[in-house]
C-alpha positions as CSV (number, residue, x, y, z in Angstrom):
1,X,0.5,-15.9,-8.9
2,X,3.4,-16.4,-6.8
3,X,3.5,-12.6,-5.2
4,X,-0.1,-12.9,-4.0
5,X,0.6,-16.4,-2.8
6,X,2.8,-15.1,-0.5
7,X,1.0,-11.7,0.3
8,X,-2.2,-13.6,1.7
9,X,-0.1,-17.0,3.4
10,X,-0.2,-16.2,6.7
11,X,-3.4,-13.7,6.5
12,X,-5.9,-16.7,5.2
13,X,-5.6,-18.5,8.2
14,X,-7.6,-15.7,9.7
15,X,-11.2,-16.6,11.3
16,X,-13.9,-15.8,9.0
17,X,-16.8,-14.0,10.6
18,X,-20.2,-13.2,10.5
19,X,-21.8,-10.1,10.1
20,X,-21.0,-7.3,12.9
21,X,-22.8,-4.1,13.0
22,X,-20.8,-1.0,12.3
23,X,-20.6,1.7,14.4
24,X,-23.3,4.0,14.0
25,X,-25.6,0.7,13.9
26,X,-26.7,-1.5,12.0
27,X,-27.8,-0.4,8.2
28,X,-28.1,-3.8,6.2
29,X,-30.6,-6.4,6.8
30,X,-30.7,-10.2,4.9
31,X,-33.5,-11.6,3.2
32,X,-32.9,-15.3,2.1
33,X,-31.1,-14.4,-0.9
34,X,-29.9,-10.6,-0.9
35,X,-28.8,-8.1,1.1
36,X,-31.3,-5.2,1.2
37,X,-29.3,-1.8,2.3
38,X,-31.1,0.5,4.2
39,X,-29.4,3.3,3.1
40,X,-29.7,6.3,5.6
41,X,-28.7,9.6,5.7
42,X,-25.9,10.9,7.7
43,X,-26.7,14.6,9.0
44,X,-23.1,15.2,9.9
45,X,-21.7,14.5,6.4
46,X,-24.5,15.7,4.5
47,X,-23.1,19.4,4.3
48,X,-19.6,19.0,3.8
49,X,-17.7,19.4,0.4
50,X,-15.3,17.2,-0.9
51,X,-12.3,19.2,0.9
52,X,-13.8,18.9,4.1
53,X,-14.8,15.0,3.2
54,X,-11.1,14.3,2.1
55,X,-10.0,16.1,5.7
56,X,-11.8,14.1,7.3
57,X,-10.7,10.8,5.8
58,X,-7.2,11.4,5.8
59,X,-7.6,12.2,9.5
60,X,-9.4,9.2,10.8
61,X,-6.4,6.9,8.2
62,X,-3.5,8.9,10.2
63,X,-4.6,8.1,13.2
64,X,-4.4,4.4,12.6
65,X,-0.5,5.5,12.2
66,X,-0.3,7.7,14.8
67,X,-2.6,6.6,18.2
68,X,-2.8,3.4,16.4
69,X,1.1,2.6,16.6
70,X,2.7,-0.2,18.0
71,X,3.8,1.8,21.3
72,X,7.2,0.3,21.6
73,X,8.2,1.2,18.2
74,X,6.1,4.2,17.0
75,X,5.6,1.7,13.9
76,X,2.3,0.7,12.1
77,X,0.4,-2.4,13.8
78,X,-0.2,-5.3,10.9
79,X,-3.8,-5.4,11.4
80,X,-5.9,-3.1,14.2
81,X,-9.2,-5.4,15.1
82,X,-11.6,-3.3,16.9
83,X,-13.8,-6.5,17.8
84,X,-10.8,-7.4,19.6
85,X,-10.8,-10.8,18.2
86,X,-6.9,-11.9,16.9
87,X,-7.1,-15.7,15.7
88,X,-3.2,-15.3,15.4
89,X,-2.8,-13.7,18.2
90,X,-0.7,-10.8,16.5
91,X,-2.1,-7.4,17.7
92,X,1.7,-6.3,18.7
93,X,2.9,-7.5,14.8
94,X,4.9,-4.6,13.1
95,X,4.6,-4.6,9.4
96,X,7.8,-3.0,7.9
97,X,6.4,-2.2,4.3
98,X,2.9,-0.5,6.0
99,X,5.4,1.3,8.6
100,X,6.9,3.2,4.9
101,X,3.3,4.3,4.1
102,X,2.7,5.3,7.7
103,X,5.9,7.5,7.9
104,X,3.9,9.2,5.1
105,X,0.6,9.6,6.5
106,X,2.3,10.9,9.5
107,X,4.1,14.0,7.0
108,X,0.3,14.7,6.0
109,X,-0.7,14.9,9.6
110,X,1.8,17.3,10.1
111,X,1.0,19.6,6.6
112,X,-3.2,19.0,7.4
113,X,-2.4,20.0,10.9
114,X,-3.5,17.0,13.0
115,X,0.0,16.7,14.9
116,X,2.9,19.4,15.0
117,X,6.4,19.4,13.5
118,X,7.8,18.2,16.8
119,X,5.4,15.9,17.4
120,X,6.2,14.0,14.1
121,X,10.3,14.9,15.1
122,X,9.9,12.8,18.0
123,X,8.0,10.0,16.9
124,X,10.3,9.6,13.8
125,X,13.3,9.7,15.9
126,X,12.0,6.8,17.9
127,X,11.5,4.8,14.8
128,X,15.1,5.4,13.7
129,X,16.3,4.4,17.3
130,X,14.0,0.7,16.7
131,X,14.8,0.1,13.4
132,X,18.8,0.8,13.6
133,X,18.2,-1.8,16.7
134,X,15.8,-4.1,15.1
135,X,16.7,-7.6,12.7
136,X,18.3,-6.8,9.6
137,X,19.4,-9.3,7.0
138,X,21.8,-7.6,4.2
139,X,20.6,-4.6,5.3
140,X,16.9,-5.7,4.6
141,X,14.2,-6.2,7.3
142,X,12.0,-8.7,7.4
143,X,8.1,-8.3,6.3
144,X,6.9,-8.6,9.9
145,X,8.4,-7.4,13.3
146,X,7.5,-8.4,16.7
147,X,6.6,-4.8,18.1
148,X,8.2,-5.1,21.8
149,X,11.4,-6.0,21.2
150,X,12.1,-6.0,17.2
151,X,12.8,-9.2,16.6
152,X,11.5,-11.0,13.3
153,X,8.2,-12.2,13.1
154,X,8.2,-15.2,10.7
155,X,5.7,-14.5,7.5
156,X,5.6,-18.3,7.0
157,X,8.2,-20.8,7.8
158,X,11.1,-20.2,5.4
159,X,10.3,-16.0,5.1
160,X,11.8,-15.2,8.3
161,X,14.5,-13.4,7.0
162,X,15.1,-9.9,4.6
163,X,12.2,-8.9,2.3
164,X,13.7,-6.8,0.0
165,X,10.0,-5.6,-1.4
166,X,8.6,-4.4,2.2
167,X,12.2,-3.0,2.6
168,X,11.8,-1.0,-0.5
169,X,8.3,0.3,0.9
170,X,9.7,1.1,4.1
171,X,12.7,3.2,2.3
172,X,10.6,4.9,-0.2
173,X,9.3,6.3,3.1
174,X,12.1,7.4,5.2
175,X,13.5,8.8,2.0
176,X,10.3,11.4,2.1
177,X,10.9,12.1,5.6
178,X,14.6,13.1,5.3
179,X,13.5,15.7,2.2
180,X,10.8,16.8,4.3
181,X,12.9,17.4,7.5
182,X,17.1,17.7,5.6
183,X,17.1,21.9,5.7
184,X,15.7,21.9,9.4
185,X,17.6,22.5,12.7
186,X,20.1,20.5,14.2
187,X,18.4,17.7,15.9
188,X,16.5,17.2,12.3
189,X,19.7,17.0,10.0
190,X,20.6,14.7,12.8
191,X,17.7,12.4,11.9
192,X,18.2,12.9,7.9
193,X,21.8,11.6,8.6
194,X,20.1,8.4,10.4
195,X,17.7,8.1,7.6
196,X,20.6,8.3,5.3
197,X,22.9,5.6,7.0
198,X,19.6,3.1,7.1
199,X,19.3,3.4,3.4
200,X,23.2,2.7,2.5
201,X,23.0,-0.3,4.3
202,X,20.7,-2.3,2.6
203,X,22.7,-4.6,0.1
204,X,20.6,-4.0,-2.8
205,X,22.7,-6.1,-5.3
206,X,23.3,-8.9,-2.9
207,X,19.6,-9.8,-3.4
208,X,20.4,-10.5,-7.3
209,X,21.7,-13.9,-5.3
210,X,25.3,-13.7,-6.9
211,X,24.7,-11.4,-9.3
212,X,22.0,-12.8,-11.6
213,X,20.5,-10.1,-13.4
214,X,17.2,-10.2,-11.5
215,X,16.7,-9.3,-7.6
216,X,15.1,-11.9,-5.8
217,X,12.2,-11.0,-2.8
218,X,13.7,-12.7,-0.1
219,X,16.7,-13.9,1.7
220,X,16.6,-16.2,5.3
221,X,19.6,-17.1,7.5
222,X,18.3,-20.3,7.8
223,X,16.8,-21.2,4.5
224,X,19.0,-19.0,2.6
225,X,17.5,-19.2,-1.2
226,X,14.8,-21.7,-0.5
227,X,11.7,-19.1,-1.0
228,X,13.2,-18.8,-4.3
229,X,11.1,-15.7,-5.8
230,X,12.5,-13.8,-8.5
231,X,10.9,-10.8,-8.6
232,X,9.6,-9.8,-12.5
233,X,7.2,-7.2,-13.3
234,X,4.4,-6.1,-13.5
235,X,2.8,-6.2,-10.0
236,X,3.6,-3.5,-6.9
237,X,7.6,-3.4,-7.1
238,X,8.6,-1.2,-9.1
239,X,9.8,0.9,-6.6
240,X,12.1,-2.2,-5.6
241,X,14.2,-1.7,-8.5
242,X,14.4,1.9,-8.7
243,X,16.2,2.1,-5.1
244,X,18.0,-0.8,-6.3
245,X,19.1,1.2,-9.0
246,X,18.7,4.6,-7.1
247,X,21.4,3.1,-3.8
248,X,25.1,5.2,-3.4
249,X,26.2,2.3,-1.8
250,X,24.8,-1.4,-3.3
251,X,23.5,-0.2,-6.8
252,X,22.3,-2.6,-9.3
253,X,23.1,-2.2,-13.0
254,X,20.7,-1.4,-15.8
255,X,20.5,-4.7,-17.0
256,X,19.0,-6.3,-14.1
257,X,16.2,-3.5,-14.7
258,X,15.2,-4.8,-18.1
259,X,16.5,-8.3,-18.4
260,X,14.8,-9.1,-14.4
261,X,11.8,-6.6,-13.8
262,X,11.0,-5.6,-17.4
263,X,11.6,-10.0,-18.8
264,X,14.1,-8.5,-21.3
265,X,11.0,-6.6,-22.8
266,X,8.3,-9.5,-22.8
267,X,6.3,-6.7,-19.9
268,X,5.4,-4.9,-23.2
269,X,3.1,-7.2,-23.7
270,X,-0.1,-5.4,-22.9
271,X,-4.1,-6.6,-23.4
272,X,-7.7,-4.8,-23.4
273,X,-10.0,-4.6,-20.6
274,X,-13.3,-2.4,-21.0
275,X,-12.0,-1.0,-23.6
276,X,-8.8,0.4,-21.8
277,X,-5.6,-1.1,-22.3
278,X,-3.3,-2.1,-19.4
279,X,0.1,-0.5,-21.2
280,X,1.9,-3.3,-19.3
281,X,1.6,-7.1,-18.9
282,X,0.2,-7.5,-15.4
283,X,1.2,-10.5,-15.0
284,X,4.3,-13.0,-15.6
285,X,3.3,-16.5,-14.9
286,X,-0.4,-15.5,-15.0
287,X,-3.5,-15.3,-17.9
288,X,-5.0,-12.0,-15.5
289,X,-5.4,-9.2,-17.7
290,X,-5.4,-6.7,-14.5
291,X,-4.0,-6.9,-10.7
292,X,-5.4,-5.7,-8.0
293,X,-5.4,-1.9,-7.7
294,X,-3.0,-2.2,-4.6
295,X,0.1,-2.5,-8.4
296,X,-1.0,1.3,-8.9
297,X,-0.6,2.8,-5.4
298,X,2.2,1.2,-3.1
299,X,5.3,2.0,-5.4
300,X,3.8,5.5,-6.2
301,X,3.3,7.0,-2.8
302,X,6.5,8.7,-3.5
303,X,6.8,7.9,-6.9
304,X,5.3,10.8,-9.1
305,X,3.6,8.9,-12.2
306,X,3.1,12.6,-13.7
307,X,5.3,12.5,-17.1
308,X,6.8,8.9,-15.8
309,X,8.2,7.4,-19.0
310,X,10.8,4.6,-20.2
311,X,11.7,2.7,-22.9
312,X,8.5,0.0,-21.7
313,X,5.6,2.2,-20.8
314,X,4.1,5.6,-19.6
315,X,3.5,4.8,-16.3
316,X,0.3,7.6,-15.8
317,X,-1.6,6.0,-18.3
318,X,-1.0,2.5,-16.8
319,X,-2.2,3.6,-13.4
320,X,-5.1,5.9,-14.6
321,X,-6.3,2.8,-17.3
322,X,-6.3,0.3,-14.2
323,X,-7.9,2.2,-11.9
324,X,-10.6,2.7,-15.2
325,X,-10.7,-0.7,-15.6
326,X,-11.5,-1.5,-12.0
327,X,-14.6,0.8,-12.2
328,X,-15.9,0.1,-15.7
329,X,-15.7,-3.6,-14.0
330,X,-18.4,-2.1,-11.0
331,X,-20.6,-0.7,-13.7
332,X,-20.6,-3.6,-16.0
333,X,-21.3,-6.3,-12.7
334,X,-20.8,-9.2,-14.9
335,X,-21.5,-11.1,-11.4
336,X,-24.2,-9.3,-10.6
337,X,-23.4,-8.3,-7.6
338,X,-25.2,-6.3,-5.0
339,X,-24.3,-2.3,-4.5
340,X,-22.1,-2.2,-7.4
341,X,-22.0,0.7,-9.1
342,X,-20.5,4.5,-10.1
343,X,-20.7,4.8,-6.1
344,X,-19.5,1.7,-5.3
345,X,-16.3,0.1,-7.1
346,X,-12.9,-0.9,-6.1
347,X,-10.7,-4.2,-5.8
348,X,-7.7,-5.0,-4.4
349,X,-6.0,-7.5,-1.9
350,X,-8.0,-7.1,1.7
351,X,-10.2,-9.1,4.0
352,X,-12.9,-10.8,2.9
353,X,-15.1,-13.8,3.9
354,X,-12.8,-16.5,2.8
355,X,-10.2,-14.7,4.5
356,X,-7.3,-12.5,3.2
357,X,-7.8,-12.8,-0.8
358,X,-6.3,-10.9,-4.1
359,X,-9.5,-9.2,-5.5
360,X,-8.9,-7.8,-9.4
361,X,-11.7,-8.1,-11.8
362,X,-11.6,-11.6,-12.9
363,X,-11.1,-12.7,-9.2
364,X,-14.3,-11.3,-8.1
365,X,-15.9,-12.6,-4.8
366,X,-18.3,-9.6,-4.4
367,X,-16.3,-7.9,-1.9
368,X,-15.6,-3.9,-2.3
369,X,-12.2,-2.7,-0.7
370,X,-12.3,0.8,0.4
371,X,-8.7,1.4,-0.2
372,X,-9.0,0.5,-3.9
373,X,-11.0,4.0,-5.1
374,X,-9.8,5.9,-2.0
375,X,-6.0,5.5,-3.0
376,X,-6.5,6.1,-6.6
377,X,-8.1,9.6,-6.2
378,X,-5.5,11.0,-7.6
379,X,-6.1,9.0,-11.2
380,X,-9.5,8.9,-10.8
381,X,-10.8,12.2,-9.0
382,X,-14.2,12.3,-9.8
383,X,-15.2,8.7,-9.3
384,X,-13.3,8.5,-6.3
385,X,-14.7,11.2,-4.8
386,X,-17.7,10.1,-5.3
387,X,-17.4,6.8,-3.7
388,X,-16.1,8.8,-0.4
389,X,-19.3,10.8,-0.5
390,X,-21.1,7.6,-0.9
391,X,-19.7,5.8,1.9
392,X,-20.1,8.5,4.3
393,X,-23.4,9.9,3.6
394,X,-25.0,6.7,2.9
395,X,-22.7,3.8,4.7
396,X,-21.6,5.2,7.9
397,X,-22.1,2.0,9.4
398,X,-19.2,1.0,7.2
399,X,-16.9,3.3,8.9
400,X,-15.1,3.3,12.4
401,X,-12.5,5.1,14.0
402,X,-9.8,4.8,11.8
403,X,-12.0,5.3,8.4
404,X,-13.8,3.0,6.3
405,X,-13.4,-0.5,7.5
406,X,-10.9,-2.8,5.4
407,X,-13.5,-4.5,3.4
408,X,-17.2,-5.5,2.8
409,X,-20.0,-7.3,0.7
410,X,-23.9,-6.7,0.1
411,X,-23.7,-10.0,-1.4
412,X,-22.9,-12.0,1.8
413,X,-23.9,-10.1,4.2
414,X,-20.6,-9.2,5.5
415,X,-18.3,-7.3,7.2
416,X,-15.9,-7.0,9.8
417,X,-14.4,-3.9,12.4
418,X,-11.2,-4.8,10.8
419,X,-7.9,-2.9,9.4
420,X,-4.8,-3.8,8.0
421,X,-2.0,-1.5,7.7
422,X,-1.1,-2.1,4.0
423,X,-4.4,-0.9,2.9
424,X,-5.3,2.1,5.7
425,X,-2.0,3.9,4.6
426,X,-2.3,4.6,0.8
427,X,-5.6,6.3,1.9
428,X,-4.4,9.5,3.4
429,X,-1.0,9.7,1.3
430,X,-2.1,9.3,-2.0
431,X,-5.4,11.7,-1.5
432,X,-2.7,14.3,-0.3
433,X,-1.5,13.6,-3.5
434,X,-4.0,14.4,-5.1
435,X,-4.8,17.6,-3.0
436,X,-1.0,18.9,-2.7
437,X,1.4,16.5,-4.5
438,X,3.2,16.5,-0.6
439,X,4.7,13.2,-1.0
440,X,5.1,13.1,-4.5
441,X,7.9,16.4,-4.4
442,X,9.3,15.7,-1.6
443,X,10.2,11.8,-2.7
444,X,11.3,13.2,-6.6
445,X,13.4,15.8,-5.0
446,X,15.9,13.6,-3.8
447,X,19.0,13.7,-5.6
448,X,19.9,10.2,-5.5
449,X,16.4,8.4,-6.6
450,X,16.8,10.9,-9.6
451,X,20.0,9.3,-10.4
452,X,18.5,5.9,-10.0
453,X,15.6,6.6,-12.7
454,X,18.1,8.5,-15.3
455,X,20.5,5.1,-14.9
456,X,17.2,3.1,-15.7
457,X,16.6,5.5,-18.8
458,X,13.5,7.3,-16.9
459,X,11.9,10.4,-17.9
460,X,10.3,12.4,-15.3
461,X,8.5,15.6,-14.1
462,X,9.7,17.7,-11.5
């Protein structure tokens, strides 16, 4: 599938390593043809409840954001090793679409009180300062920045120019921020107004290359075209069309809605999976039933799915069904893999021993991504919850400073002090959602993304 293709083509090349121990130590051991876990008890988590659990992961996911940050910019680092070990050499990469989440995260450090008001005011106003000074292209920035002086970062040889997708990400989160901060004082309103000249500059309809009733993902200076990647759904960007659609200055029409994301109807075309059915067709050019569960939390970190409805699907039911089928998928363990379970589900794209891969059900290497239940506690409370409680009361060697470590498997025997961006920051945003709805209001306040879903014929809750 073309979009995970080029989500994991500069990410595979990474160095595959063995084992490491966590932590806290050690708490798996390898016979010849299993893991065994030694599953211990941690005396620190033993006695907290779930609020003070969901504090304390949303706190150690902030700080990836916020002591974690690229210190030139303020903006999320790609990837945070804590082994030290870069094969790319890329520790001071800026990822534009995991900077959007992170602008989040940093709104729930401010409501969860881990930071104050004016601590967030100043780090978001040296943001604006880098990205109004950093490469543009059409008003779009490209997936990856070089943190000390904001130039782009090729992905791969032809994307080094606009990404209209990460883009979209990074908006969805500076539109939050200027809700959040647009009745304040006068040096805030100042930053909404930056916020608000960011967002009219990105040329929306220019990336429907010449007005073809589609948008396309990227564009490069030097390669123009050539990545040629029409963007149809379903996979994570929806939210790509709805600020397309949403934009007071480069607005797309209707049509490019339904005839380019929604294949003049053909997403309709839904299957079943564990008994659940996926409401949409996951996949364009693709026999998967079911993407990774990464489709059901980037474009919804503002994006309330409460009551979301149009003309092709109800868009709770889609996330709450995938998430489902994700951890009917653990119990079933067609695979039979080791530590799967109602404690221990989740897949979406991460590390993993191959390198970076797109994990779904029926592209199952045995690896469990944290992010995957963490980020859909909002759809799936109780199992969710439960894998939190899991992972710190029994797999605390599976945890580090910033949270649960990007990925793992039983099976193989493997893990790495690893994080990526991408996956840390749906952690602490969409559990506040879950908790408080924070991100959710604030993003379905704003006057003009309400415009943008009534022009696509959306139905919504406020």
């Amino acid at each position: 599938m073309k979009e995970l293709v080029k989500l994991g083509l500069s990410l595979v090349l990474l160095a595959v390593a063995p084992l490491v121990a966590g932590c806290n130590g050690p708490k798996t051991t390898k016979t010849e043809d299993t893991v065994v876990s030694e599953e211990t008890t941690d005396p620190n988590t033993m006695s907290l409840t779930d609020e003070e659990l969901m504090d304390k992961v949303q706190r150690q996911t902030f700080d990836y954001f916020w002591d974690g940050a690229e210190p030139v910019s303020g903006l999320a680092r790609e990837r945070i090793h804590l082994d030290d070990i870069y094969p790319s050499n890329d520790r001071d990469v800026i990822t534009t679409g995991g900077s959007g989440f992170g602008l989040m995260a940093i709104l729930v450090g401010v409501e969860r009180g881990f930071i104050t008001r004016d601590q967030a005011l100043e780090r978001y106003e040296r943001i604006m300062d880098y990205l109004a000074k950093a490469d543009r292209f059409h008003g779009a920035w490209p997936h990856w920045l070089h943190g000390p002086t904001g130039k782009t970062k090729p992905f791969s040889t032809k994307d080094d120019g606009g990404d209209l997708v990460e883009t979209a990400f990074l908006i969805q989160g500076l539109l939050t921020v200027h809700e959040y901060f647009k009745e304040g004082n006068a040096r805030e309103k100042l930053l909404t107004e930056n916020i608000q000249k960011l967002w009219e500059e990105v040329e929306w309809d220019w990336y429907t290359k010449g007005g073809e009733e589609v948008l396309y993902w990227h564009w490069s200076p030097n390669y123009a075209w050539e990545m040629d990647f029409p963007v149809g759904g379903y996979n994570e960007a929806l939210i790509m069309y709805i600020l397309a659609a949403a934009s007071p200055t480069h607005a797309i029409e209707k049509e490019v809605y339904e005839k380019g994301w929604a294949r003049s109807g053909s997403i309709t075309q839904d299957t079943d999976l564990y008994g659940l059915r996926t409401v949409l067709d996951h996949y364009e050019n693709d026999s998967s039933p079911v993407g990774p569960l990464f489709w059901a939390h980037y474009s919804y970190l503002g994006l309330d799915p409460n009551g979301l409805n149009d003309q092709f699907g109800d868009y709770w039911k889609l996330n709450t069904n995938h998430a489902l089928i994700h951890y009917k998928h653990a119990l079933e363990n067609p695979m039979g893999y080791q530590g799967y379970g109602e404690n221990m589900w989740g897949f979406t794209s991460s590390y993993s021993m191959k390198g970076y891969s797109a994990h779904r059900p029926d592209r199952d290497l045995g690896v469990i991504s944290p992010t995957a239940a963490l980020s859909s506690t909002p759809y799936t409370p109780e199992q969710s919850l439960r894998f939190l409680r899991h992972m710190y009361e029994e797999q605390d060697s599976l945890i580090g400073k910033y949270g649960p470590y990007d990925a793992f498997s039983f099976t193989h025997n493997w893990y790495l002090p690893r994080y990526l961006a991408i996956d840390q920051g749906p952690i602490p945003v969409m559990i506040e959602n879950h908790r408080s709805g924070l991100l959710w209001k604030l993003f379905m306040q704003n006057e003009e993304v309400r415009a943008g879903l009534e022009k696509l014929g959306f139905q919504y809750d406020l």
